[in-house]
C-alpha positions in Angstrom: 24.0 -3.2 -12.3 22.3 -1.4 -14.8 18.8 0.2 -13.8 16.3 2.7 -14.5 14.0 4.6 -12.1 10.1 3.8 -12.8 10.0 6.9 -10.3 6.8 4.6 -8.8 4.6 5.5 -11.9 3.2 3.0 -13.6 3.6 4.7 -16.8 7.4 5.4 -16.0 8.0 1.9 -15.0 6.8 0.0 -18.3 9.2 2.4 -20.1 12.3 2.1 -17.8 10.8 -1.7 -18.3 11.3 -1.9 -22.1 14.9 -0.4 -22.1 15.8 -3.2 -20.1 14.4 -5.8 -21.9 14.7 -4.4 -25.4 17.6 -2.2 -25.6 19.7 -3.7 -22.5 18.7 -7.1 -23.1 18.3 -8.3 -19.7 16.3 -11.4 -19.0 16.2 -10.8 -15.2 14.8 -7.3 -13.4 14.1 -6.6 -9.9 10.8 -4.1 -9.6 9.4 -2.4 -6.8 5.8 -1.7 -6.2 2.6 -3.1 -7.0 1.3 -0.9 -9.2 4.4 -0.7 -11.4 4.6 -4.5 -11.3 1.2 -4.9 -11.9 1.6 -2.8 -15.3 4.9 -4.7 -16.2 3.4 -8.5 -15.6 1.7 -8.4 -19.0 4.9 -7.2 -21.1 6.9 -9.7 -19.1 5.3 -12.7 -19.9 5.0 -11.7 -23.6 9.3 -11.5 -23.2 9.7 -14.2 -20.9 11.4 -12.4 -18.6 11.6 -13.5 -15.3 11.0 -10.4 -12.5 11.9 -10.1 -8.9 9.6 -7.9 -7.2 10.3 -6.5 -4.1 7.9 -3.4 -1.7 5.2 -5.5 -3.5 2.6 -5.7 -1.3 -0.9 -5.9 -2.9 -2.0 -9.7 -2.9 -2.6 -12.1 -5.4 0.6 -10.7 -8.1 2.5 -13.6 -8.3 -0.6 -16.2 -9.5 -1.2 -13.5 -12.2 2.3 -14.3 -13.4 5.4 -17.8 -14.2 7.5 -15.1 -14.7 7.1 -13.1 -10.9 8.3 -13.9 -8.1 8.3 -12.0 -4.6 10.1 -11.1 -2.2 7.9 -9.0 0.1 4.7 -9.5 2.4 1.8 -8.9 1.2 -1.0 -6.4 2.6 -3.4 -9.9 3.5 -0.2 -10.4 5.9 0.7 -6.7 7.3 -3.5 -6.7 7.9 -4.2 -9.5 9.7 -1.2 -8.8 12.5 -2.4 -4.9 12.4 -6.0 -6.5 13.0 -4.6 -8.5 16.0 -2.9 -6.0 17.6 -6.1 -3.6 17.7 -8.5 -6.1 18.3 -6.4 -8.8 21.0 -3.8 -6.0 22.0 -6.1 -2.8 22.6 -9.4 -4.1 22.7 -10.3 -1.1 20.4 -14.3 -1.6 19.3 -13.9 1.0 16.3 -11.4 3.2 14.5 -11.0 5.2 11.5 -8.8 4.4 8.5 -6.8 6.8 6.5 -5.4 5.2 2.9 -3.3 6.6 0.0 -5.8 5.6 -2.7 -3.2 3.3 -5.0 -2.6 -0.5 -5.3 -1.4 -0.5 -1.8 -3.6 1.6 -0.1 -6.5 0.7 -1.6 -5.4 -3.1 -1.0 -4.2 -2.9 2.5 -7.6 -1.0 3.6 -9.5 -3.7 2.1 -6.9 -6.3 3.7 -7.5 -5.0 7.2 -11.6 -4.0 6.8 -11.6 -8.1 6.3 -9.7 -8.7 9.4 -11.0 -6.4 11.7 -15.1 -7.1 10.5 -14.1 -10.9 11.7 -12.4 -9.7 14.9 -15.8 -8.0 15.7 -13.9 -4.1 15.1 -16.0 -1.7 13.0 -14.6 0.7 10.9 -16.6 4.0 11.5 -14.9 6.6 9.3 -12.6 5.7 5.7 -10.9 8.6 3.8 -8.5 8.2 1.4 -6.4 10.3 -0.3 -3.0 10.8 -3.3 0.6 10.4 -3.0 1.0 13.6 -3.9 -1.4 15.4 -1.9 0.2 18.2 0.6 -2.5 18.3 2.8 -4.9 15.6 4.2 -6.5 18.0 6.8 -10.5 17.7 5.2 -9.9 13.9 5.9 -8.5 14.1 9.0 -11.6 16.1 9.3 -14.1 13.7 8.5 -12.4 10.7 10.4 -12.1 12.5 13.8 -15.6 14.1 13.8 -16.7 9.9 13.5 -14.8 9.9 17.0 -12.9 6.2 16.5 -10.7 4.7 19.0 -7.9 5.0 16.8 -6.9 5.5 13.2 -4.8 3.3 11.1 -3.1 5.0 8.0 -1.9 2.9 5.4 0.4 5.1 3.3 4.2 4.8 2.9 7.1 7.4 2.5 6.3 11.1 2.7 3.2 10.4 2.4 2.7 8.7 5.9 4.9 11.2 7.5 2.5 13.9 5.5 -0.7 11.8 7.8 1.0 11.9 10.6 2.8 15.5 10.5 -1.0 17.0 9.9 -3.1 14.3 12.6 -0.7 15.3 15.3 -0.9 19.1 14.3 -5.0 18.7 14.5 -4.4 17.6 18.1 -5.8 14.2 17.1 -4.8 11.8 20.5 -6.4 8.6 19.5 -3.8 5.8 18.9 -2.2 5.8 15.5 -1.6 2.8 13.5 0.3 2.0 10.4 1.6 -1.1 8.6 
C-alpha cells in the first residue's frame, strides 16, 4: 500500500493525488471525501485513472466522472431517512439545523431542507459553521432563541462532537439529530 494523507484539504489532496499518479505511477487510488474528490475528478480523467472513493457523500460525484466510482451513501440518502424519522417517527413540526459549511455540510442541509419541506417540517433556524471552529456557541445562539423542536447537526469527526459538547453545555434539551 502506498498512500499519502490529503489531510481532508482539497488543496492537500490534489498534491498527495499527483505523487501517486506521477511519481508512484499508480493507475488505481482510493480517496476520501467529497471535497477532495471533487478537486481530484478533473486531474483524473485527464490521467485516466480510475478512483475509488469512499466517506463521499455529497450527490451527483460519480456522473461528473468514467473514472469514479463510490463506495459510500450519499447525503440525498442519509437525508431522506433523517427526514422520516423526524417527520413519521417524532412528529416534529419544526427544527433548527446546524452544518459545517463544506461539500458535505452544505450538501446534506440542502439534502434534508428537500426532504423535510415535502414531509410538511419547516426549518425555522440554519447556522452553519468551519471544521476548524472551537466554538459554535453564537450559533447555538441563534438556533435556540428560534425555539425548534429539535436540531439536526450535520458535521462529522470533532467537529460534531465540538456541536454537541457546546449544545449540551448551553442546556439545549430539544432532540438532537445527526446523520
Amino acid at each position: 500500500v502506498i498512500y499519502q494523507d490529503s489531510m481532508n484539504d482539497p488543496k492537500e489532496g490534489t498534491s498527495a493525488f499527483q505523487i501517486l499518479s506521477t511519481v508512484k505511477k499508480l493507475n488505481a487510488v482510493i480517496v476520501s471525501m467529497s471535497s477532495v474528490t471533487n478537486a481530484i475528478i478533473p486531474i483524473a480523467d485527464h490521467k485516466r485513472i480510475v478512483v475509488f472513493a469512499t466517506v463521499t457523500a455529497a450527490p451527483g460525484i460519480t456522473e461528473s466522472s468514467k473514472w469514479l466510482f463510490r463506495y459510500y451513501y450519499t447525503t440525498d440518502i442519509q437525508a431522506e431517512e433523517l427526514a422520516k424519522f423526524i417527520a413519521e417517527k417524532l412528529h416534529l413540526k419544526d427544527v433548527g439545523v446546524l452544518h459545517l459549511n463544506d461539500d458535505y455540510g452544505v450538501t446534506g442541509y440542502k439534502a434534508l431542507e428537500k426532504e423535510l419541506e415535502e414531509r410538511g417540517v419547516k426549518i425555522i433556524a440554519v447556522e452553519s459553521f468551519n471544521k476548524l471552529d472551537v466554538d459554535v456557541r453564537t450559533q447555538i445562539h441563534k438556533i435556540k432563541s428560534a425555539n425548534p423542536g429539535g436540531i439536526a447537526i450535520i458535521a462529522y469527526d470533532n467537529s460534531l462532537a465540538l456541536a454537541v459538547k457546546q449544545l449540551k453545555e448551553l442546556g439545549i434539551n430539544v432532540g438532537l439529530f445527526s446523520y
